[in-house]
Legacy VTK file of the C-alpha trace (Angstrom):
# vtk DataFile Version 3.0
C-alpha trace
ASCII
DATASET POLYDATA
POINTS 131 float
107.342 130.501 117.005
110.701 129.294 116.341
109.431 125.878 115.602
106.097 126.980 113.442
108.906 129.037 110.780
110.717 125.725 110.451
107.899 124.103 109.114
106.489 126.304 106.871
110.461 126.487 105.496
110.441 122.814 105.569
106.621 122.532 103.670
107.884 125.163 100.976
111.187 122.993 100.545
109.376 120.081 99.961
106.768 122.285 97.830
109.901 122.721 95.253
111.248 120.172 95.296
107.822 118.113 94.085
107.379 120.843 91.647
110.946 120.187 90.400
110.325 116.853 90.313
107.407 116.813 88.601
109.166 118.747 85.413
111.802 116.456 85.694
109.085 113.701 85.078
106.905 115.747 82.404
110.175 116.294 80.609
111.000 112.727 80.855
114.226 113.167 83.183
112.719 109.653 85.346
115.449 108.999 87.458
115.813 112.452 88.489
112.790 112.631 89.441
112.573 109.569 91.020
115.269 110.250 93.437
113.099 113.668 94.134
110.037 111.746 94.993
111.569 109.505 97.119
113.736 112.481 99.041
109.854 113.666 99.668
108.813 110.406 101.555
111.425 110.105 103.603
110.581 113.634 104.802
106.942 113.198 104.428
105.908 109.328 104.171
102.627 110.453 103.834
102.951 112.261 101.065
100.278 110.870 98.209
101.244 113.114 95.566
104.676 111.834 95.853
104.184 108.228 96.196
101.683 108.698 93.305
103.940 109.587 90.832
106.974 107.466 92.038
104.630 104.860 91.290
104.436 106.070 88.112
108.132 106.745 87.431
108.869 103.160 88.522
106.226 101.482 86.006
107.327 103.870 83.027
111.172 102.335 83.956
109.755 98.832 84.358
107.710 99.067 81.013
104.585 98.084 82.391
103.274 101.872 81.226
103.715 103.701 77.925
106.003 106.350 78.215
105.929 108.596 75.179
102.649 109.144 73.358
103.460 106.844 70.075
103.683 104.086 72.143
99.491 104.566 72.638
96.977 103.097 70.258
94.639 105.413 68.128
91.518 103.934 70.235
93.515 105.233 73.060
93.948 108.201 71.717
90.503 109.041 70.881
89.727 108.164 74.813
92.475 110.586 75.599
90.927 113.225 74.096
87.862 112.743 74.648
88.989 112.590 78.781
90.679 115.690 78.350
87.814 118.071 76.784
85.029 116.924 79.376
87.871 117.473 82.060
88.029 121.372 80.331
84.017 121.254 80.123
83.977 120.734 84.167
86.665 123.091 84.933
85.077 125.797 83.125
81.873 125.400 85.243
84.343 124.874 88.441
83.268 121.356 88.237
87.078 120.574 89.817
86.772 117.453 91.133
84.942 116.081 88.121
87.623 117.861 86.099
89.901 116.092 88.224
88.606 112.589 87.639
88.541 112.712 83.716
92.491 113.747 83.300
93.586 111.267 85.940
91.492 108.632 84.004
94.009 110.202 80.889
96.971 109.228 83.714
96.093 105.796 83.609
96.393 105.351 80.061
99.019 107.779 79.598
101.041 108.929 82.474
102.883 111.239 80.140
99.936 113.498 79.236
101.453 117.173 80.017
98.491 119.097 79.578
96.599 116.867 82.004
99.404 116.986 84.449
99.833 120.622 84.543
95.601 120.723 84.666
95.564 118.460 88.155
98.799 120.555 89.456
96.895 123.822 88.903
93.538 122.578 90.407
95.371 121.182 93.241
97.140 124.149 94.156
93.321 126.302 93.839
91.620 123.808 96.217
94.768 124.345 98.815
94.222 127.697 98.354
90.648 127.573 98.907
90.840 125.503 102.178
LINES 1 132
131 0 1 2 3 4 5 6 7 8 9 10 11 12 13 14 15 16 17 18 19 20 21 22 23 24 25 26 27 28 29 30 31 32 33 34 35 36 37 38 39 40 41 42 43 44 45 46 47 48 49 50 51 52 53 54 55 56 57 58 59 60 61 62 63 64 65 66 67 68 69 70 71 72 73 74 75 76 77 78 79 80 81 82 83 84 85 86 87 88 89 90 91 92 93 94 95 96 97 98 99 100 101 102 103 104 105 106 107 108 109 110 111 112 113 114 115 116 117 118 119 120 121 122 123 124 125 126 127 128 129 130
């Protein structure tokens, strides 16, 4: 029993600090959150979540992704938005995993997109909760 409360203390640590980390990234705090994500997989090397967004912390850093929204072109833009209402059209008809697929499409082109970040976080937590 001893061992199974460790865990769960050690899942809900790890829980935080992704959550923490993933504020630090929304509010642009990279190398905080960085050094979160990686504290994660060393814990957890199989963590995709984590090594997802590391990923994207380390190409915002390198340049290779645009990391505030002026930095995207109006055509890019347009595709942004358009991503993000189908994304609300399927989660309204709990359609997550198609909701899913448009605002990490949005992730590609912008990393930085807060409302589709918070929108994956929340459906990710529902299907945990739901399996």
């Amino acid at each position: 029993k001893n061992y199974l409360d460790k865990e769960q203390k050690k899942g809900k640590k790890i829980e935080e600090m992704y959550n923490s980390a993933l504020l630090d990234f929304i509010n642009n705090d990279y190398y905080l959150a960085m050094n979160k994500w990686e504290y994660i997989l060393k814990k957890e090397p199989g963590n995709v979540r984590a090594r997802y967004f590391l990923n994207r912390t380390l190409n915002i850093l390198n340049r290779r992704e645009p990391a505030i929204i002026s930095d995207i072109s109006q055509s890019d833009l347009k595709k942004i938005n358009g991503l993000y209402y189908k994304g609300i059209i399927e989660y309204i008809n709990g359609n997550y995993e198609k909701a899913l697929l448009f605002w990490r499409e949005i992730l590609k082109i912008y990393p930085g997109h807060l409302r589709a970040l918070y929108n994956i976080n929340k459906i990710m937590l529902t299907l945990k909760k739901q399996r």
